[in-house]
C-alpha positions in Angstrom: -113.9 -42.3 -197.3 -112.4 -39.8 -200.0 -115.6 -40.1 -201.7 -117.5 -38.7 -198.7 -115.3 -36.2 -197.7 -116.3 -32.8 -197.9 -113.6 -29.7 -199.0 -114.0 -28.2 -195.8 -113.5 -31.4 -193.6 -109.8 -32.0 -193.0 -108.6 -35.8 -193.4 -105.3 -36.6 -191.7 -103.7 -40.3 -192.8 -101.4 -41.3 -190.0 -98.9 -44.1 -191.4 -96.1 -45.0 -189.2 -94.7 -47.3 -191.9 -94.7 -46.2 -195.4 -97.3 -48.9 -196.8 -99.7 -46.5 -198.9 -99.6 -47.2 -202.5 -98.4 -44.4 -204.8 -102.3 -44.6 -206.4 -104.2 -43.5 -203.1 -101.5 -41.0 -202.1 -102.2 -39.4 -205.5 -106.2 -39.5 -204.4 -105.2 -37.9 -201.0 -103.1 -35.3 -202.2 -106.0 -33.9 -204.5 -108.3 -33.1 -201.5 -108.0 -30.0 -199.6 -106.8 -30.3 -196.0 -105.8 -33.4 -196.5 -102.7 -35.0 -194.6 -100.2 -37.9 -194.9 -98.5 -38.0 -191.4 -95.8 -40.7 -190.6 -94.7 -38.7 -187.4 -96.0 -38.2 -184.4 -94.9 -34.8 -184.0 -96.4 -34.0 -187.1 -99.3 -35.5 -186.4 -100.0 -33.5 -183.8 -98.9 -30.2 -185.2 -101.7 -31.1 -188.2 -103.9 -31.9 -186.1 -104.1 -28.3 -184.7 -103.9 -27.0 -187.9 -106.6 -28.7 -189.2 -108.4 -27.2 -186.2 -107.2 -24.1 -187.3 -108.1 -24.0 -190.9 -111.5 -25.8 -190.8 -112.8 -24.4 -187.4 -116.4 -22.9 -187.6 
């Protein structure tokens, strides 16, 4: 997926459980617009700015 994705697509990981290993966080984090969300709340609030920021 990280391979595919494009700077101006946003990419939001939603983990309720920390279970990522440190390796693919490291992958994730070097994207632009790219999320790691282990909240609801915060999912929702990068959810809208992901709207925001990549909007057309």
């Amino acid at each position: 997926m990280l391979a595919l994705k494009k700077h101006t697509d946003a990419l939001i990981v939603y983990t309720p459980t920390v279970w990522l290993d440190e390796e693919i966080k490291k992958e994730i984090n070097k994207k632009q617009n790219s999320f790691i969300v282990n909240l609801r709340g915060k999912l929702l609030n990068d959810v809208l700015v992901s709207m925001i920021t990549t909007g057309q």
